[in-house]
N, C-alpha and C positions, 0 to 999 in steps of 0.2 A: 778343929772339930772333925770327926770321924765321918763318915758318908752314908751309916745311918740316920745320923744327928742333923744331917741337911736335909732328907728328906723330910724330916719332921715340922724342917723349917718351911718348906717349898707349900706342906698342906695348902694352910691359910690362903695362898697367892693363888691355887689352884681353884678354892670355892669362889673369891675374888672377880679371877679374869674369868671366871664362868658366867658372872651376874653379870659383867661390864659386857660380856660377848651378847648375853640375851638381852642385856638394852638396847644396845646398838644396832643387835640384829632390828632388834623391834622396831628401830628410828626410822631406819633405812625400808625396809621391808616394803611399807608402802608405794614408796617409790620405782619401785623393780616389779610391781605385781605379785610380790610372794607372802607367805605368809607368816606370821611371826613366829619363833620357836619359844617352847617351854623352857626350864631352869635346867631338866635334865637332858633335854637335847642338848642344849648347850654346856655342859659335863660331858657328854659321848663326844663333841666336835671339840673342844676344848684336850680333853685325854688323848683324842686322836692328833691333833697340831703338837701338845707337849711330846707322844711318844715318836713322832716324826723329825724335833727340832733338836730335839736331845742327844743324841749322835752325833748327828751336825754340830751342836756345841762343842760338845766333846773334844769332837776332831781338831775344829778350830783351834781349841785351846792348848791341844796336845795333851789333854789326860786321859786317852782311848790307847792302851797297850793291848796288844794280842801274845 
């Protein structure tokens, strides 16, 4: 598959681990005194960890050529 073709695949996981972030957040939240985040915080915090880990994969894997 071309690397288009994976992004396409990655969407789905990304609205996913977005909802599973805002639950979780949501579980824990009371216990820490904070307070719970929305669906789309959890999109901006979630797109921030993906565009942070991605690299880092990368690297690991050895498919990051300069």
């Amino acid at each position: 598959m071309t690397g288009y073709f994976k992004i396409f695949t990655a969407i789905p996981g990304f609205f996913l681990s977005s909802f599973i972030l805002m639950l979780l957040w949501g579980a824990i939240a009371p216990d820490f005194g904070i307070a719970a985040i929305s669906y789309v915080t959890a999109m901006l915090i979630n797109i921030t960890l993906w565009l942070a880990v991605a690299p880092l994969a990368a690297v690991g894997r050895g498919g990051f050529h300069m």
